[in-house]
C-alpha positions as CSV (number, residue, x, y, z in Angstrom):
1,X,26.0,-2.4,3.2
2,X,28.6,-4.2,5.6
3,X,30.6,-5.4,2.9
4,X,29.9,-7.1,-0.9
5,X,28.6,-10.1,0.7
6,X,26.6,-8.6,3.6
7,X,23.5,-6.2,3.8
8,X,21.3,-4.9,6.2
9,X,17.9,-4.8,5.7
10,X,14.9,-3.2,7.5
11,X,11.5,-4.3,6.3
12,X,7.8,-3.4,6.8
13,X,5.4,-5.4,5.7
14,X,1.1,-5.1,6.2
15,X,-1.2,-8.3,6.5
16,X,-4.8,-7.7,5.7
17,X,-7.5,-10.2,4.6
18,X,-8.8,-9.9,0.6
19,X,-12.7,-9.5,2.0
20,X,-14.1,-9.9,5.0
21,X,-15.5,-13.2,4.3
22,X,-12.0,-14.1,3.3
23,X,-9.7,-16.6,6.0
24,X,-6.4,-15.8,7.4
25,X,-4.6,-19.0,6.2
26,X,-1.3,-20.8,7.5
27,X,1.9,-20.9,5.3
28,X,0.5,-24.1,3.7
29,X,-2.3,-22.0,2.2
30,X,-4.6,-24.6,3.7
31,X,-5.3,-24.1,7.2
32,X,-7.3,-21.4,8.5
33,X,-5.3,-19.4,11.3
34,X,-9.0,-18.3,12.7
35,X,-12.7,-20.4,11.8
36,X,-15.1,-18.0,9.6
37,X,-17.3,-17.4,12.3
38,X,-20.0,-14.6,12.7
39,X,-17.3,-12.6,14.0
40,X,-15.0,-12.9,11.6
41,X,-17.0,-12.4,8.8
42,X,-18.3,-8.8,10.5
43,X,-14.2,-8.0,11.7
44,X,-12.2,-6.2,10.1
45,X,-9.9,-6.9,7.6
46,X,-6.7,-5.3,8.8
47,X,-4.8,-9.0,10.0
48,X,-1.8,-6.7,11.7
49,X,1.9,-5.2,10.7
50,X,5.4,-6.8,11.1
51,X,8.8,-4.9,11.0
52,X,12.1,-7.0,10.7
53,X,15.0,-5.9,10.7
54,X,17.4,-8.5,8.7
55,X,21.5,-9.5,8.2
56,X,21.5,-11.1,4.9
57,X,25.0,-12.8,3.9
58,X,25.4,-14.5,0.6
59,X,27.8,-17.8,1.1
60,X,27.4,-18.3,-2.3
61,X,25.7,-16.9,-5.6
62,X,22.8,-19.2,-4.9
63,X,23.1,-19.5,-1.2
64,X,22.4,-16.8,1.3
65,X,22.2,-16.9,4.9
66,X,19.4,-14.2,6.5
67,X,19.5,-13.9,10.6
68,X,16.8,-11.5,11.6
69,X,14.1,-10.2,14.3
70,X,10.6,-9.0,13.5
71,X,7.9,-7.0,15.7
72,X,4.1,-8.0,15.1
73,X,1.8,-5.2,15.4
74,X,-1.6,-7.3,15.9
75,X,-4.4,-5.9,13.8
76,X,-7.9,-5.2,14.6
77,X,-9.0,-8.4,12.7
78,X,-7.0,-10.5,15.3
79,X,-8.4,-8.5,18.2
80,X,-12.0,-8.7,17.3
81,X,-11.7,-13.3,16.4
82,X,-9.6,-14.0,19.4
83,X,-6.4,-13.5,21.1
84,X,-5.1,-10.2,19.6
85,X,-0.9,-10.1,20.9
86,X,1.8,-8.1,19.4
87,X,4.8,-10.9,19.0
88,X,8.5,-10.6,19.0
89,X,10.6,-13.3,17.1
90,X,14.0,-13.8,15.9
91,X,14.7,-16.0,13.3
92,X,17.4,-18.0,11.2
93,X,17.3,-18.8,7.5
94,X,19.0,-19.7,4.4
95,X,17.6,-19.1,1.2
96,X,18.4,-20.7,-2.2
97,X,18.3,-19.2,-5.5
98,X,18.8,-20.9,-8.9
């Protein structure tokens, strides 16, 4: 803790898929990241890991202000359907509680 209003976070989070004839879907829970193609279906289901490390500040009691930067561990899922990258990202956002 920086102060009342400010915190430091570190987070770790893991991404695999439910089966592996399950998609890897965008945030719209629509979109398939990768097709279901004989690969995929016989991949594995381990999508990757991210690590963030996050400032969160609250502005208000429903408004809070996160700045952070996250390390994506590609998975063997991601390596076996395509392009399988670790990524590095930094990121700005404000969240809203009520």
């Amino acid at each position: 803790i920086l102060s009342p209003q400010t915190k430091l976070r570190l987070e770790h989070h893991l991404f695999s898929l439910a089966t592996t004839s399950d998609g890897w879907f965008r945030a719209n829970a629509v979109t398939l990241v990768r097709p279901l193609t004989p690969a995929a279906l016989a991949a594995s289901r381990d999508a990757g890991q991210e690590s963030d490390f996050v400032i969160s500040h609250a502005c208000s009691p429903h408004v809070t202000a996160d700045a952070g930067f996250a390390y994506f561990f590609a998975g063997r899922y991601l390596a076996q359907t395509g392009g399988g990258e670790n990524a590095r990202f930094a990121y700005l956002q404000a969240v809203w509680q009520w």
